[in-house]
Each structure stands twice: as C-alpha cells, then as structure tokens.
N, CA, C and O atoms as a GROMACS GRO file, in nm:
protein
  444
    1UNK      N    1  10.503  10.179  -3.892
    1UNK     CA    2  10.618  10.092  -3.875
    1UNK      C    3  10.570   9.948  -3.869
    1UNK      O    4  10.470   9.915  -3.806
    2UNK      N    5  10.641   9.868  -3.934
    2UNK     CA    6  10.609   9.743  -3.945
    2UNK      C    7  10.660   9.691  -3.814
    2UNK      O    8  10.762   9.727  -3.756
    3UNK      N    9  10.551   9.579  -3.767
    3UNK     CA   10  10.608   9.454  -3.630
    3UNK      C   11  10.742   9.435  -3.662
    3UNK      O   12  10.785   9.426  -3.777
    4UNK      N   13  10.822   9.429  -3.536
    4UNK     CA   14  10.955   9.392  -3.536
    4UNK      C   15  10.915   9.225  -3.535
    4UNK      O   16  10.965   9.141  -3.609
    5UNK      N   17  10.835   9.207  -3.454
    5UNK     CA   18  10.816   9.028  -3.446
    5UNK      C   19  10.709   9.011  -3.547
    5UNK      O   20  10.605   9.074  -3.564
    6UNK      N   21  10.773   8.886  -3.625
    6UNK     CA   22  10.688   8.829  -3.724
    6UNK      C   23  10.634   8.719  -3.713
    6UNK      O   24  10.618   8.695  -3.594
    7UNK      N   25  10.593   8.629  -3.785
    7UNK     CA   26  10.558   8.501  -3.809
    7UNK      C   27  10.675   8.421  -3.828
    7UNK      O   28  10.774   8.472  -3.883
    8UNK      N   29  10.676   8.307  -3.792
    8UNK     CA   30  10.856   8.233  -3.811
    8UNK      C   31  10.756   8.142  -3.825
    8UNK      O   32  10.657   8.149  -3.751
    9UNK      N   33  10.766   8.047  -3.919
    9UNK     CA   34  10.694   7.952  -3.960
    9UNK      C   35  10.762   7.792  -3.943
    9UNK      O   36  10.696   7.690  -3.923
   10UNK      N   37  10.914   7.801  -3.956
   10UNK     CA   38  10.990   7.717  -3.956
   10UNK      C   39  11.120   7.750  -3.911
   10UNK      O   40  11.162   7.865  -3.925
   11UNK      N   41  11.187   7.660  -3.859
   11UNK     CA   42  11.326   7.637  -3.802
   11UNK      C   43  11.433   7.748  -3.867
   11UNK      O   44  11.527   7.799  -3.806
   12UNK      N   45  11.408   7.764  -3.963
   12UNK     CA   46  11.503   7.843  -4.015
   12UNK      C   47  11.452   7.996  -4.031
   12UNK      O   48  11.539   8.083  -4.029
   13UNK      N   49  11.335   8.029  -4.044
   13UNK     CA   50  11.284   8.118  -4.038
   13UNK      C   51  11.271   8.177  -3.903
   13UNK      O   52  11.277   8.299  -3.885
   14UNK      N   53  11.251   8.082  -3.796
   14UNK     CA   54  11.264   8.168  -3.681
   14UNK      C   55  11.462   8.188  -3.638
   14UNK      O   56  11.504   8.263  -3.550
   15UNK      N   57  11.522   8.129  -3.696
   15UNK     CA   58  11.658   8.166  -3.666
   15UNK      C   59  11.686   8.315  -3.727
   15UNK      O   60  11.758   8.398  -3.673
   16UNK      N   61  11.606   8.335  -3.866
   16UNK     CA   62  11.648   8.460  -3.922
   16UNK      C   63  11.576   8.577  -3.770
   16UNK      O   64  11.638   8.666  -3.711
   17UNK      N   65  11.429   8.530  -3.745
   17UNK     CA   66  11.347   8.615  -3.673
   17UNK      C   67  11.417   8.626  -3.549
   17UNK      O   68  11.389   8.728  -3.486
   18UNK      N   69  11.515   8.538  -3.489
   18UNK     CA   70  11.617   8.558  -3.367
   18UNK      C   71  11.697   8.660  -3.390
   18UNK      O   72  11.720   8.759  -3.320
   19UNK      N   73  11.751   8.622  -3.522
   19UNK     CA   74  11.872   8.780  -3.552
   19UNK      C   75  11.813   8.863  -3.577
   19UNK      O   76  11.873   8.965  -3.545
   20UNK      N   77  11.679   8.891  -3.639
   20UNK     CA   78  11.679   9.014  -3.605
   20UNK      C   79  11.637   9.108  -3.518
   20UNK      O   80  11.660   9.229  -3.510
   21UNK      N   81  11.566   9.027  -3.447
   21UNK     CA   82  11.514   9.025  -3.278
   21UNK      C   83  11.652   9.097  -3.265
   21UNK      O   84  11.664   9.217  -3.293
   22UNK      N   85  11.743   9.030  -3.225
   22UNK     CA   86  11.886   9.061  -3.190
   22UNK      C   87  11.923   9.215  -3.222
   22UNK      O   88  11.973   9.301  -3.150
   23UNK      N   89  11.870   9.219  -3.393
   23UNK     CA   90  11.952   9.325  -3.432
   23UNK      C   91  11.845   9.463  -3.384
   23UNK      O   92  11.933   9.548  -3.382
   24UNK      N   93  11.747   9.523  -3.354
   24UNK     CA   94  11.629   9.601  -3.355
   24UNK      C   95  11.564   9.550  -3.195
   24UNK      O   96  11.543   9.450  -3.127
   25UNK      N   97  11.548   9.743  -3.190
   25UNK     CA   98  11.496   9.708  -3.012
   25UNK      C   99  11.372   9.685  -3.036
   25UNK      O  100  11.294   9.748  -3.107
   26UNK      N  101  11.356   9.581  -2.966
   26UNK     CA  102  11.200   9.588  -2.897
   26UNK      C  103  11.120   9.674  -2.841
   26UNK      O  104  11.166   9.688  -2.728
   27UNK      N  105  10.986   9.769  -2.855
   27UNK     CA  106  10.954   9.832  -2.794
   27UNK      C  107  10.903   9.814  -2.662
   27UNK      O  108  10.863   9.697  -2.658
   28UNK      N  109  10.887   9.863  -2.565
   28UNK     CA  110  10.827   9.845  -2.456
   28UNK      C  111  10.717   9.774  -2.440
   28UNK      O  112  10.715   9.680  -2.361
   29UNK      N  113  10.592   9.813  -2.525
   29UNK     CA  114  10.472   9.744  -2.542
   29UNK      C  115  10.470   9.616  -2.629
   29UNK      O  116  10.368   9.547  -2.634
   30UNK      N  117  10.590   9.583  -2.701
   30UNK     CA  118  10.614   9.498  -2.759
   30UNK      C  119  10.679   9.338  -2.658
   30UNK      O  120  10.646   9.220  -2.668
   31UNK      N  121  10.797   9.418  -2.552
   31UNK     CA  122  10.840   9.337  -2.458
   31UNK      C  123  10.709   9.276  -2.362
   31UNK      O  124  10.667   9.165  -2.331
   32UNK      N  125  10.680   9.384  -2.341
   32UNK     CA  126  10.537   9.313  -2.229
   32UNK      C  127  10.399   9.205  -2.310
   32UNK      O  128  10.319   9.135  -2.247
   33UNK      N  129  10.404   9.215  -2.410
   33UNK     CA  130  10.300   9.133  -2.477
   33UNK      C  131  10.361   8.990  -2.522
   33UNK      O  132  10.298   8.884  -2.530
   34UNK      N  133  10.505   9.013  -2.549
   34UNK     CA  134  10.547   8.858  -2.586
   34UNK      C  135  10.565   8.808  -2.430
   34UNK      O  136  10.562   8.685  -2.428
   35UNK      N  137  10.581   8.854  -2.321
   35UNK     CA  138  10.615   8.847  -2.207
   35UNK      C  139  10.499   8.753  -2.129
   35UNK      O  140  10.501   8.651  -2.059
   36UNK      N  141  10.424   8.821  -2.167
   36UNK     CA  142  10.236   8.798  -2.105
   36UNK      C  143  10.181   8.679  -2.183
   36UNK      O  144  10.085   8.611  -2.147
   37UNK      N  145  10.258   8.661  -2.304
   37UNK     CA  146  10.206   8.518  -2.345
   37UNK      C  147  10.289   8.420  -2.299
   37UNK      O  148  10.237   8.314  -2.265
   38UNK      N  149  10.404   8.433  -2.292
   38UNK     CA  150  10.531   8.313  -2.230
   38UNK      C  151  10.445   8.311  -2.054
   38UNK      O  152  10.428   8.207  -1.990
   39UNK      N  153  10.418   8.401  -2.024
   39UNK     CA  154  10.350   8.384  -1.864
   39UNK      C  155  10.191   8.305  -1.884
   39UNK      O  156  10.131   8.236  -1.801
   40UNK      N  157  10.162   8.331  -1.980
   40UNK     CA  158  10.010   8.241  -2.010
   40UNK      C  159  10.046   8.120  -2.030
   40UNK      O  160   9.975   8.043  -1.966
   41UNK      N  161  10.153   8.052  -2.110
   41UNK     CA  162  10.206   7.933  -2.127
   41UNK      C  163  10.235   7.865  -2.002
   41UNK      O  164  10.194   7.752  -1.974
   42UNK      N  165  10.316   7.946  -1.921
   42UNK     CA  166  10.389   7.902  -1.817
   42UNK      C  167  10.275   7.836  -1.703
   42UNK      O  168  10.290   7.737  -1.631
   43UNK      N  169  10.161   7.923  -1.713
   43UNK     CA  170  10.030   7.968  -1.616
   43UNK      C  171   9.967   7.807  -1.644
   43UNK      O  172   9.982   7.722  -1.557
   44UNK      N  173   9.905   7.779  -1.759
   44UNK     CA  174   9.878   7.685  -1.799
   44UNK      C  175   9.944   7.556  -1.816
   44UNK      O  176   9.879   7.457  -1.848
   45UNK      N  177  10.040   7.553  -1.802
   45UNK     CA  178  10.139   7.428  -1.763
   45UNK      C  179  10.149   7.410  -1.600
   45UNK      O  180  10.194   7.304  -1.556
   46UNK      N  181  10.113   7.494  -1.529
   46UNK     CA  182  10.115   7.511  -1.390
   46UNK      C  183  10.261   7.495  -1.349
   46UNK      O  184  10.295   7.405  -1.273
   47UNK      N  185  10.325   7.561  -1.387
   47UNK     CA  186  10.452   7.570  -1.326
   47UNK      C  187  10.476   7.708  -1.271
   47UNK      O  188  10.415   7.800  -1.326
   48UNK      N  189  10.576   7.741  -1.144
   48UNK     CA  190  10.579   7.847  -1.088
   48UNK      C  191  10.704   7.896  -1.162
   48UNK      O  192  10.760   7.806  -1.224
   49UNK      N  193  10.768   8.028  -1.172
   49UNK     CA  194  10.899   8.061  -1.260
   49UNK      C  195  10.975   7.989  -1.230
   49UNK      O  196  11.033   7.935  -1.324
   50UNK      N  197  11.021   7.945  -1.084
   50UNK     CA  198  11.171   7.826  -1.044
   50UNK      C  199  11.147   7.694  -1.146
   50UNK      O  200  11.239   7.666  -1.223
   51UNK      N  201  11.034   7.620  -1.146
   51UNK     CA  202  11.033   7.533  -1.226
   51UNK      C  203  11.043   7.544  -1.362
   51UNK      O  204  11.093   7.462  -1.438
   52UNK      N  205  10.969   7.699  -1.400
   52UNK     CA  206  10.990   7.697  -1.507
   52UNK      C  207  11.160   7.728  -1.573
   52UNK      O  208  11.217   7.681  -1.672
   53UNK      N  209  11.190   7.793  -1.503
   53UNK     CA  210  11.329   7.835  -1.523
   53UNK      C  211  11.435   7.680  -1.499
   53UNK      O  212  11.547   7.682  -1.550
   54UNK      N  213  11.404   7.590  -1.442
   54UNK     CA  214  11.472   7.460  -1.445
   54UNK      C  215  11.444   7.368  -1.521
   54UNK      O  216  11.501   7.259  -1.530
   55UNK      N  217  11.333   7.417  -1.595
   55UNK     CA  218  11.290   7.335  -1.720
   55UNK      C  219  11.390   7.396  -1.864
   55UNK      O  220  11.443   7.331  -1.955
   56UNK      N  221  11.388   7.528  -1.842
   56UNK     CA  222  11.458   7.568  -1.947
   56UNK      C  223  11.592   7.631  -1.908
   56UNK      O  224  11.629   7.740  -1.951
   57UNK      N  225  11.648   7.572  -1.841
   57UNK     CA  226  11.779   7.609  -1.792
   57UNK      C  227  11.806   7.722  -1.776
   57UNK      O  228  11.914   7.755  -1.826
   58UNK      N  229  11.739   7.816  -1.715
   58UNK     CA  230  11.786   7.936  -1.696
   58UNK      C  231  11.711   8.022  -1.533
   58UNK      O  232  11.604   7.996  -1.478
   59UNK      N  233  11.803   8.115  -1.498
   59UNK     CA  234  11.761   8.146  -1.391
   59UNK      C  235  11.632   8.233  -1.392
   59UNK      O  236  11.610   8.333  -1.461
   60UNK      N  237  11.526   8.152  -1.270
   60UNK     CA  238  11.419   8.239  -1.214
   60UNK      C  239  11.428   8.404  -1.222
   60UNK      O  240  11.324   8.467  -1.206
   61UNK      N  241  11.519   8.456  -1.239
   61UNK     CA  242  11.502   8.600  -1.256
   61UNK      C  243  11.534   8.638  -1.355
   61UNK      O  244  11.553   8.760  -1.365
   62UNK      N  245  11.552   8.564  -1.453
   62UNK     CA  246  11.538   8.575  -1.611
   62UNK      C  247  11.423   8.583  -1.668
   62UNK      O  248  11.387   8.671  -1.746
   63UNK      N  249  11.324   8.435  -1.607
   63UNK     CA  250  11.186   8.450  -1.623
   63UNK      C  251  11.092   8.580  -1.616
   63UNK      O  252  11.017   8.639  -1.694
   64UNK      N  253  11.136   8.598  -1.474
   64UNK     CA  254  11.065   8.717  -1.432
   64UNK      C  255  11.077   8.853  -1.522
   64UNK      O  256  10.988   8.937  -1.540
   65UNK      N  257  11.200   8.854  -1.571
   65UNK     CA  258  11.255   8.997  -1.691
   65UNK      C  259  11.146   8.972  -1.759
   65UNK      O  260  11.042   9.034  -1.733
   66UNK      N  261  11.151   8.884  -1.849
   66UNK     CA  262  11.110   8.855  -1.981
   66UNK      C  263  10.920   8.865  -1.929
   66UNK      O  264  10.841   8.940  -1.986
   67UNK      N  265  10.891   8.791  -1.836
   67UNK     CA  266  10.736   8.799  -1.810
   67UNK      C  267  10.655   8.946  -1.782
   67UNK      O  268  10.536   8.968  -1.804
   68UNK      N  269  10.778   9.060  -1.717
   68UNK     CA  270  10.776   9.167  -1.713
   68UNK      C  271  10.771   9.247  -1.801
   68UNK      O  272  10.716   9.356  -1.799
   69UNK      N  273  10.830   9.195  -1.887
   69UNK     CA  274  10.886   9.253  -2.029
   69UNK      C  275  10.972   9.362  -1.987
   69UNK      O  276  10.950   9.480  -2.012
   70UNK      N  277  11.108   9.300  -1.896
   70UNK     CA  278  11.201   9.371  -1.894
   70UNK      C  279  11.329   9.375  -2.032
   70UNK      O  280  11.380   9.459  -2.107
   71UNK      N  281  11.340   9.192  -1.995
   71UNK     CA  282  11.434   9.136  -2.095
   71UNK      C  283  11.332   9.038  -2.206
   71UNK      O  284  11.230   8.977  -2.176
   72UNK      N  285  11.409   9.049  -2.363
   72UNK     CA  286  11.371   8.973  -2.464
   72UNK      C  287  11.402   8.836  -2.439
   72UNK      O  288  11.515   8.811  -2.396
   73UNK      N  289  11.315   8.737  -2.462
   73UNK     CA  290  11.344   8.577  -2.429
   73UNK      C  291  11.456   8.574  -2.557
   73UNK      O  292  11.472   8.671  -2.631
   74UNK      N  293  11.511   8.481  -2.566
   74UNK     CA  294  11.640   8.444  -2.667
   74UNK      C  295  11.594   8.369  -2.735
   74UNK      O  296  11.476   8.346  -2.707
   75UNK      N  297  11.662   8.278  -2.877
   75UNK     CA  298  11.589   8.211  -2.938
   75UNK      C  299  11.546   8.074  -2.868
   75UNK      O  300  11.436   8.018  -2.864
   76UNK      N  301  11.726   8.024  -2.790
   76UNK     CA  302  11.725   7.909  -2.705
   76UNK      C  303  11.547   7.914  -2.610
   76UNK      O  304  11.461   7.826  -2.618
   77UNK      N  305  11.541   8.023  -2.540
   77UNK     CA  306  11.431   8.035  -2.441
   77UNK      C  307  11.325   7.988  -2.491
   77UNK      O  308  11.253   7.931  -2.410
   78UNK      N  309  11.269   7.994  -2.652
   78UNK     CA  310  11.133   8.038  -2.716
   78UNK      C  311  11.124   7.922  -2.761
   78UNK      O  312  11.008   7.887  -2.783
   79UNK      N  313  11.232   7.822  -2.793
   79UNK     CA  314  11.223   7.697  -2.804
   79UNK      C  315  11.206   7.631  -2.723
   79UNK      O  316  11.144   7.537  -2.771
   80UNK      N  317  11.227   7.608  -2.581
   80UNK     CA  318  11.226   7.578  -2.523
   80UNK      C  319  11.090   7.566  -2.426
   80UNK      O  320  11.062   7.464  -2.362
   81UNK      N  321  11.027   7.666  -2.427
   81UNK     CA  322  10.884   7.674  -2.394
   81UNK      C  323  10.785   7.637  -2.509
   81UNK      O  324  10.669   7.614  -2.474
   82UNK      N  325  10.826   7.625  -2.685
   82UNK     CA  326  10.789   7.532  -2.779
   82UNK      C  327  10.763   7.371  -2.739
   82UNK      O  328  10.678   7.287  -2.770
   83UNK      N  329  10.888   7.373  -2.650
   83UNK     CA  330  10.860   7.197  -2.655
   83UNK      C  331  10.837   7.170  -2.483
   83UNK      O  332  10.847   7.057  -2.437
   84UNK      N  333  10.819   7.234  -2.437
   84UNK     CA  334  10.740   7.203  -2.300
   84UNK      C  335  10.591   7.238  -2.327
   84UNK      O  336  10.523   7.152  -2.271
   85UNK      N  337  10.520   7.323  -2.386
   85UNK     CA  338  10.440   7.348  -2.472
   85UNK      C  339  10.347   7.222  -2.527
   85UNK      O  340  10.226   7.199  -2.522
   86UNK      N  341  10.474   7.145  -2.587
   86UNK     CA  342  10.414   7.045  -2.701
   86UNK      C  343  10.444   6.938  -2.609
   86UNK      O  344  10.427   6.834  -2.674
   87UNK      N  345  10.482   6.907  -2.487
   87UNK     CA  346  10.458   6.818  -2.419
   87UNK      C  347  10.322   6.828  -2.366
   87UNK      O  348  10.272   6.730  -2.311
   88UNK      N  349  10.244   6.963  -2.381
   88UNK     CA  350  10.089   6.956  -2.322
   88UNK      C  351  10.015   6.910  -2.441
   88UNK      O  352  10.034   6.939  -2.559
   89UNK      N  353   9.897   6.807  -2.368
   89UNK     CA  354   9.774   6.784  -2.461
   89UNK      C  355   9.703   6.861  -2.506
   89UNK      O  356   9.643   6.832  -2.610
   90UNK      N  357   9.685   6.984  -2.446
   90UNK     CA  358   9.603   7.090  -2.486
   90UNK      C  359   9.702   7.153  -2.565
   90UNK      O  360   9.707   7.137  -2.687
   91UNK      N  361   9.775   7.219  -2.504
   91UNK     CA  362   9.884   7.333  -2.599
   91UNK      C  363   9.946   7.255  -2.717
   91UNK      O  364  10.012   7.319  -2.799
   92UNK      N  365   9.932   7.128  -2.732
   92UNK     CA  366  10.048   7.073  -2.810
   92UNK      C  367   9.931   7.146  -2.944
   92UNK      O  368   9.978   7.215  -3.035
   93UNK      N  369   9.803   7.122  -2.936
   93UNK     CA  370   9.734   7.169  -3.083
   93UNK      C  371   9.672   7.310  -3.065
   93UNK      O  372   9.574   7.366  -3.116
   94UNK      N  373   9.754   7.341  -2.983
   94UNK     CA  374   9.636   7.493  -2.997
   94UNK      C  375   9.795   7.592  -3.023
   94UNK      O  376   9.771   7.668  -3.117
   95UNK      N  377   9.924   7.611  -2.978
   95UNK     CA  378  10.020   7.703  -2.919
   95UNK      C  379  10.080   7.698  -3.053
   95UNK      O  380  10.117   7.590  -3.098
   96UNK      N  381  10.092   7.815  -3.126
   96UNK     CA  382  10.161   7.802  -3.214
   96UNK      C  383  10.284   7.929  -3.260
   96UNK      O  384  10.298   8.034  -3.197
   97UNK      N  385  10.333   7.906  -3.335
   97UNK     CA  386  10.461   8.027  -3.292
   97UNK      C  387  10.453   8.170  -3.349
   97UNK      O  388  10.538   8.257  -3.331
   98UNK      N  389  10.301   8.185  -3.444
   98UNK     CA  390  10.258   8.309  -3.459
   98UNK      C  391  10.210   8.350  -3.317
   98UNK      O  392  10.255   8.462  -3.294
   99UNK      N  393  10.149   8.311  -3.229
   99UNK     CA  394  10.088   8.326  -3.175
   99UNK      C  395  10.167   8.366  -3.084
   99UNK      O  396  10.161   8.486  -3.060
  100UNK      N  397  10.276   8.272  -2.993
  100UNK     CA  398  10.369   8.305  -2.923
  100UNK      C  399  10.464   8.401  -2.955
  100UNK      O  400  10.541   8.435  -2.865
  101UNK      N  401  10.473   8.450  -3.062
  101UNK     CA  402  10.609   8.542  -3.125
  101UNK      C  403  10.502   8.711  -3.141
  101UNK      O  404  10.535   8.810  -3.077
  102UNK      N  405  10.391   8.710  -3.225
  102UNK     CA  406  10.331   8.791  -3.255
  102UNK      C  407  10.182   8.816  -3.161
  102UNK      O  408  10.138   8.931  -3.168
  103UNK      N  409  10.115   8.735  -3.090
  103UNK     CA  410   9.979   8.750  -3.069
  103UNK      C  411   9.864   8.714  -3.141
  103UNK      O  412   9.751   8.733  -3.097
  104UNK      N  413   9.900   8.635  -3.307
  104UNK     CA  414   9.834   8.645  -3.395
  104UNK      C  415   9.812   8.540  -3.451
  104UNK      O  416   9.913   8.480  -3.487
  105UNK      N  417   9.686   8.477  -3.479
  105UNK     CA  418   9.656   8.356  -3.526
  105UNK      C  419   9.572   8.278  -3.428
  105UNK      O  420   9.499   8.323  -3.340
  106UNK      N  421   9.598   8.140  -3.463
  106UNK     CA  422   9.596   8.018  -3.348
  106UNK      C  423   9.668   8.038  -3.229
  106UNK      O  424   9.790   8.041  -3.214
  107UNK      N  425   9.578   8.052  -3.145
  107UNK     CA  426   9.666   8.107  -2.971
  107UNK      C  427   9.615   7.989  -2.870
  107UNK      O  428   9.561   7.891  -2.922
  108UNK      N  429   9.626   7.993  -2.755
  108UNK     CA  430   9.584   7.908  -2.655
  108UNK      C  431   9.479   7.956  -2.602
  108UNK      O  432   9.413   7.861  -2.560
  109UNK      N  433   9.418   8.070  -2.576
  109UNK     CA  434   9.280   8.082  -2.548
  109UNK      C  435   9.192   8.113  -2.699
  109UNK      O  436   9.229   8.164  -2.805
  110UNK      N  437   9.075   8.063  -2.657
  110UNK     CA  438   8.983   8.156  -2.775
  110UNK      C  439   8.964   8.035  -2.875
  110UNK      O  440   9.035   7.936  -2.860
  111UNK      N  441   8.884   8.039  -2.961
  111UNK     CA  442   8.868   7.987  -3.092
  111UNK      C  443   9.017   7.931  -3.178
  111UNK      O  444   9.009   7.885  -3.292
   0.00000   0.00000   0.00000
C-alpha cells in the first residue's frame, strides 16, 4: 500500500494532500509519526503545548491528540507550525514539508 502522506511540495499541492488526508484514514503508526515530528518541532522551539496551542490558535488538548497521534493535525494546524518553524534560524533551513508530512528528506535532525 502506498503512503497515505506524501510530499506536498507547494501551496496547492499540499491543499490537494489536506483532502485527501481528509478523505483516507490514517493508520495508527502513521498518526504517531507525523505526531512525534510536530512534538520535535514544538520541542525545539521550546514551547510547552499551551503556548504552542496559542500560537496556533487552538486548544492545548488538541496538541496533545495530534502529538499522541490520537487526532490528525488539519491543514490550518501544519501551516501553522510551517511558519512558526520559519520564524526559527535553525528550522527556517533545515524543516521542510517532506519531512514534516512524510519523515522523508531534509528533516531537523541529522544531515
């Protein structure tokens, strides 16, 4: 079976990769790995979930779903940690949205 999450390369491409996010469940091991990187982001920005969740307008126990890999972040969410992201000096050249969406590529740790 092919990755439900792909590469979204651009604005419009990750809108298609939102719907179909939308349309196709996520697997379990799938929720917890995009989960564990939005928590590596978060980790490295040093923000605790309340802040982070007031950065991106949404409630602290939303965070926690998604870091759990209870709940799927939304597209609004994934952008949103894009550009808090790219407000870091480090993450602004290393975080990229293969990486954040799939695990794959240019990531924030590593080479």
């Amino acid at each position: 079976m092919s990755s439900i999450i792909f590469f979204c390369g651009n604005l419009f491409s990750l809108l298609l990769c939102s719907s179909y996010m939308k349309t196709q469940k996520l697997s379990k091991e799938q929720l917890k790995a995009v989960g564990h990187r939005l928590k590596v982001v978060r980790t490295i920005l040093n923000l605790d979930q309340r802040q982070m969740s007031e950065s991106m307008g949404t409630a602290q126990s939303q965070i926690s779903k998604i870091e759990i890999g209870r709940s799927p972040p939304t597209l609004y969410q994934l952008i949103k940690v894009k550009e808090l992201a790219d407000q870091n000096d480090s993450l602004r050249d290393h975080l990229t949205w293969e990486w954040l969406l799939e695990g794959k590529g240019k990531g924030v740790i590593g080479p």
